[in-house]
N, C-alpha and C positions, 0 to 999 in steps of 0.2 A: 743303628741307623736304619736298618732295615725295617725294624719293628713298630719303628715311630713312621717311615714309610707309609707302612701298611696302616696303621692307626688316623693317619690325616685322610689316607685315600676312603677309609672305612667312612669317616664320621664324612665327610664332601657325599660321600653315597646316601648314606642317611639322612642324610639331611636336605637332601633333594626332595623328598617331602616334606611338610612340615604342615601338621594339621591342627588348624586353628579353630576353637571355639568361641562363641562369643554369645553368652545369653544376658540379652538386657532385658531384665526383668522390673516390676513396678518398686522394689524393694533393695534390691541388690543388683550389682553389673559382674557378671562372673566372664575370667576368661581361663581358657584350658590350652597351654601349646602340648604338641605329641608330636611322637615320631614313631614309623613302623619298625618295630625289630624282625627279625629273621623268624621267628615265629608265628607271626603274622599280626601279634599283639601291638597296641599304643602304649608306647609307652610314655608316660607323661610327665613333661620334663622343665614344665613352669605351670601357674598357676596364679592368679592374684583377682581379687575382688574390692569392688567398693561400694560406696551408699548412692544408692541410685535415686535421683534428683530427674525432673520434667516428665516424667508418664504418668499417665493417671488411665489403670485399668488397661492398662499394654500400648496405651497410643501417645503419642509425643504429644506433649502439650508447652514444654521448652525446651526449644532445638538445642537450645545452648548447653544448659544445664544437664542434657542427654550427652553431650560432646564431653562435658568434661568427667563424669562419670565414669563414660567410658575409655578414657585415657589415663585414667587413674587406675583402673583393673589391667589394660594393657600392658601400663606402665612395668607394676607389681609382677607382671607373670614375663615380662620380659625379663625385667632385671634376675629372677631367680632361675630364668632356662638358660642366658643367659645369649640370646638370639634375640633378633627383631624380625619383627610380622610385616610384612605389607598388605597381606590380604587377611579375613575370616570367613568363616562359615558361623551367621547371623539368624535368630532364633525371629519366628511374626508369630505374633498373636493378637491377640483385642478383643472385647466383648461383642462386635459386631460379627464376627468371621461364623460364618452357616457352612453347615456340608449338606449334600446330597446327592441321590447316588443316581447316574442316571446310565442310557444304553445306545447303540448307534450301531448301524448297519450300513456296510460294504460289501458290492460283489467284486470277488476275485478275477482278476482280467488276464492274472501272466499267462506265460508258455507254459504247459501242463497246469495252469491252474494251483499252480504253488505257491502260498502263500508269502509276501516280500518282508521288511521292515515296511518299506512305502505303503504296503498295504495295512498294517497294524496303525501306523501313525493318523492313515485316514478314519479307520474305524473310532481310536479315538479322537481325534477332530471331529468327525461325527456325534459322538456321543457329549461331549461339550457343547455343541453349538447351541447353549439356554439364552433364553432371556433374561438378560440384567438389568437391574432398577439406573437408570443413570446416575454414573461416578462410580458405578460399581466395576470389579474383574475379578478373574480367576487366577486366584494366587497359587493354585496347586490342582494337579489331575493325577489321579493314585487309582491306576487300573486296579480291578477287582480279580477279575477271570477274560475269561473270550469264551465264545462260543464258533464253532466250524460246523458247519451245515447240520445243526443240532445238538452236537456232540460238545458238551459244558464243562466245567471243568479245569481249563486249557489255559495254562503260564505263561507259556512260549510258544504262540502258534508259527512264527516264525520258520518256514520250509516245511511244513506241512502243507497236504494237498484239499482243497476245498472250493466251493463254486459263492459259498457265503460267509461272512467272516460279522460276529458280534463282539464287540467291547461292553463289558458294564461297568463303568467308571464311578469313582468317588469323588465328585469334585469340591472345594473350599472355595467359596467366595468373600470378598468383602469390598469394602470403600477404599479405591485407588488412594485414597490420600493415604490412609494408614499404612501401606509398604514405601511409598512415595517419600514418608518424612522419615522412616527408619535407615532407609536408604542415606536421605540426604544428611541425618546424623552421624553415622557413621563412615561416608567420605569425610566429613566436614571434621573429623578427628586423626585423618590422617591414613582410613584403611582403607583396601577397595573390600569391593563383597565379591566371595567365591561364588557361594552360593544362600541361598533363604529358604528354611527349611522351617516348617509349623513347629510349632513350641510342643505338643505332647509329641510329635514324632520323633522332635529327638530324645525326649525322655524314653520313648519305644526305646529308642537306637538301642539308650544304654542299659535297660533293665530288663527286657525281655527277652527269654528263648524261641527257637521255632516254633517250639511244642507253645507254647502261650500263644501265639498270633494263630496257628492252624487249629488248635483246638477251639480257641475264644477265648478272650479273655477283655475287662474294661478297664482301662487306663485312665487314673482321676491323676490330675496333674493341682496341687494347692498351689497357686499363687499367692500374692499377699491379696489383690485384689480380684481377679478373676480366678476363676478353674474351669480347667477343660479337662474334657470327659472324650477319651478315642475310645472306640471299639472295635475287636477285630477280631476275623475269624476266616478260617479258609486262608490264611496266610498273609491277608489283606483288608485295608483298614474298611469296615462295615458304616461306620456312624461315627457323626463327628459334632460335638456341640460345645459350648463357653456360658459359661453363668457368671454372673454379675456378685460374684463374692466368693473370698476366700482366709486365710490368716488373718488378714488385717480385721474383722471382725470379733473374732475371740479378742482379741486385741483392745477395740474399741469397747467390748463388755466390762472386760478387766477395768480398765479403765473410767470406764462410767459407772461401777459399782462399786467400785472403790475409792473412787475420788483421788486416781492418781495420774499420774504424767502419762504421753502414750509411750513415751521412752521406758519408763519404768512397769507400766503395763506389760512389752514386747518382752523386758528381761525377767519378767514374774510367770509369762507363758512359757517362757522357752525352757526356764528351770523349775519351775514348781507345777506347772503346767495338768492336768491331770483330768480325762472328762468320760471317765467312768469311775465311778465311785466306787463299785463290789470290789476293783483290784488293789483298794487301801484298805488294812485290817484297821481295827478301831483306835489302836493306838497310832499308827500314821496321819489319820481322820484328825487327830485331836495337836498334831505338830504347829508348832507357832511359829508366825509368815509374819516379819515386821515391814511396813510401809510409811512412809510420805505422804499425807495427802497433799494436792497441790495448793500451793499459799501456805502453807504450816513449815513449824521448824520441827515442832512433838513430832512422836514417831506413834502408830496407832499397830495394833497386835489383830489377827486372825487367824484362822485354823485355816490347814489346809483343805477340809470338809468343806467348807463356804465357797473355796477358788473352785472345786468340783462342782458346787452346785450352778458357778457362774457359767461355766463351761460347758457343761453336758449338753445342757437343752440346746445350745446352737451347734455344737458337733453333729445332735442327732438330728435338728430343723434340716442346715446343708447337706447332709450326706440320704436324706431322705428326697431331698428332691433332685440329686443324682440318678438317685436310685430308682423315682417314679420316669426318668427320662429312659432309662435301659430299658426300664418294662414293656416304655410304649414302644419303642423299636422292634419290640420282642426277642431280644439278642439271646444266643446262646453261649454264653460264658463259662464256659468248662471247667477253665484255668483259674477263673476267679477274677476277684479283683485287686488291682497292683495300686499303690496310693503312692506318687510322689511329690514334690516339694517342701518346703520347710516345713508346713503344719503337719503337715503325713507323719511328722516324728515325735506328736504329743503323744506325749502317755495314754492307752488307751483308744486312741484313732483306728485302728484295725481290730480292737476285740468289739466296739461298736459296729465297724463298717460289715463286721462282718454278719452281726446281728440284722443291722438293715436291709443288706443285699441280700441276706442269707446265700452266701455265697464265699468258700477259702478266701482270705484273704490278709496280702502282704506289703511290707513296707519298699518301694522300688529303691534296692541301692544299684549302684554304677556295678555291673555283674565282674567281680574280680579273672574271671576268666579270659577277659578280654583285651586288661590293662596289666602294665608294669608298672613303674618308677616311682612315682611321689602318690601312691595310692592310697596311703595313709591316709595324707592332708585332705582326700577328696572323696574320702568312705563316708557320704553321708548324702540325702535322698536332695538334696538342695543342689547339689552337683548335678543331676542324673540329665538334664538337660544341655548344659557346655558339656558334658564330657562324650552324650552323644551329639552334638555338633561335632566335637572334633574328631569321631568316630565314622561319622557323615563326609567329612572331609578329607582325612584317609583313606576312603571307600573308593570316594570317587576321585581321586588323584591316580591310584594304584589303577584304578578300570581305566584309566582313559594311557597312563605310560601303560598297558598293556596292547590298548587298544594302536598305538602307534610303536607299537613295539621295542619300549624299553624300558621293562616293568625292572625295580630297581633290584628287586630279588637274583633276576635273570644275569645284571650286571655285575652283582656283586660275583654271583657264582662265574661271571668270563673271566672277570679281574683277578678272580683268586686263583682261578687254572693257568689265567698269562702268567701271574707272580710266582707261581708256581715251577710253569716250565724252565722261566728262564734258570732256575738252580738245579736242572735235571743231569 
């Protein structure tokens, strides 16, 4: 009796958070439930996806067919944690979203000249205040550094003492209406939104170390239709940019070189897939790939050599003008470059990328150090965005029951001292 006590009171405490993902992406609707263990890991305790129907290139183009999408993934990752969500933490992106990094200055007015939160908040206020194209806003402000009466550098100026105070800020913008219908997608299926966090940041969330964001590092995120490209360095996001093509293009080649379905196209990438040719010896080169053309019942025969030849040249087209975009930023990329989403897992996508950048470079999985539970099901670079959303959402659950002082850790460790005493 005792033990099952403890077991209900346990899992009521755990579950006092419950961090939700949610990336609706052009291709797929992924969702991720977690909960913190005592270690401070997610452990991930549902999961479910589906075919994602109304966006075109990250932005809602049917409300509807975005609702049902995304209730289908819900659904699936509910029924397996075996909880119900009211809220997530919800992925924006779109081919129009720009970054740039801009700076803003405050003089310090407190007693002693100590710097406040109130006064951090106006430096960045300050440094935000651009001009926008009307219909436009700022969907994200990602300080860089500060600056104290010269002195650069600076995380947390916060109770330090100074007479000037600089922000140099990252900001994202885009077209009000693009967070606007994401929003209204996803009430209109039944969740609220915790929070909205940019599409490669949460892939940051889940696949990168300190040492990657402070030394530098570029984060290519493939979509099926867009990729976005963050950069970051000094522990903060440097550059931020979205190109207008991603998977869905090998896709479209497969399929127009072939003369087959895009259905059977997606299933001839994802398994045969291959777009550097020196990593097939000549016998692999010569393996027979049987296909459909579309309208036919015959079945037509090619080598695997020819699907390499369709592939390469646009692996290396896209991933070169990634690459000419780092340049012009002049970023310093230490760390390398980290590739994720679905296409990041063709065969060969990193012995290229690395060529192009000339730069390390690796496939982003969801970093096992971070997660528990159903990590299996979700070991793969397609996840690396829900899983940091709901990594994102954890975070900042945990910072704010600390910040009102009842961080769940705290309670567990009272409750099991009361439970304790009373058998002393």
């Amino acid at each position: 009796m005792i033990e099952r006590r403890y077991s209900i009171e346990k899992t009521m405490i755990n579950r006092e958070i419950l961090a939700v993902g949610l990336d609706i992406g052009t291709s797929r609707v992924r969702c991720v439930i977690g909960e913190p263990d005592e270690d401070g890991k997610m452990n991930i305790v549902g999961i479910g996806q589906a075919e994602s129907k109304g966006l075109r290139r990250g932005i809602v183009t049917t409300a509807n067919s975005v609702v049902e999408s995304v209730k289908k993934a819900v659904d699936e990752a509910e029924r397996i944690s075996g909880v119900e969500i009211q809220m997530a933490t919800v992925n924006f992106s779109g081919e129009h979203l720009r970054g740039e990094s801009k700076s803003g200055v405050v003089a310090v007015a407190g007693a002693g000249r100590e710097i406040t939160d109130e006064d951090v908040d106006r430096a960045i206020d300050s440094a935000s205040a651009i001009q926008l194209p009307t219909g436009w806003e700022i969907v994200d402000r990602l300080p860089q550094e500060f600056i104290v009466d010269g002195q650069d550098g600076i995380i947390e100026p916060a109770g330090m003492r100074g007479a000037r105070l600089e922000a140099l800020v990252h900001l994202v913008t885009s077209p009000s209406a693009g967070r606007q219908n994401v929003v209204k997608a996803v009430n209109n299926s039944g969740l609220e939104i915790e929070n909205i966090v940019l599409e490669p940041l949460g892939a940051a969330t889940s696949t990168l170390t300190d040492e990657d964001r402070e030394y530098g590092c570029a984060l290519v995120n493939i979509g099926a239709e867009i990729t976005s490209l963050m950069i970051f360095g000094r522990g903060a996001v440097q550059h931020t940019a979205v190109f207008p093509f991603g998977g869905l293009n090998f896709t479209k080649d497969i399929a127009t070189g072939l003369r087959v379905s895009i259905p059977q196209a997606e299933r001839i990438k994802r398994d045969m897939g291959c777009v550097a040719g020196y990593l097939m010896d000549e016998e692999e080169k010569q393996e027979v790939i049987e296909i459909t053309p579309v309208g036919r019942k015959e079945t037509r025969q090619l080598t695997k050599e020819i699907l390499c030849d369709i592939l390469q040249p646009r692996a290396i087209e896209l991933l070169q003008h990634i690459a000419r975009e780092v340049s012009r930023v002049d970023a310093q990329i230490s760390s390398g470059v980290v590739l994720t989403g679905g296409s990041s897992a063709i065969r060969g996508m990193v012995d290229i990328a690395e060529q192009v950048f000339d730069a390390p470079t690796r496939v982003g999985y969801p970093r096992k150090e971070l997660l528990g539970g159903l990590i299996d099901e979700s070991e793969s670079p397609e996840w690396a965005v829900a899983i940091g959303l709901a990594l994102s959402s954890m975070r900042s659950q945990i910072l704010e029951y600390d910040m009102d002082g009842k961080s769940p850790t705290r309670k567990v460790a009272e409750w099991f001292e009361n439970f304790r005493g009373k058998f002393r």
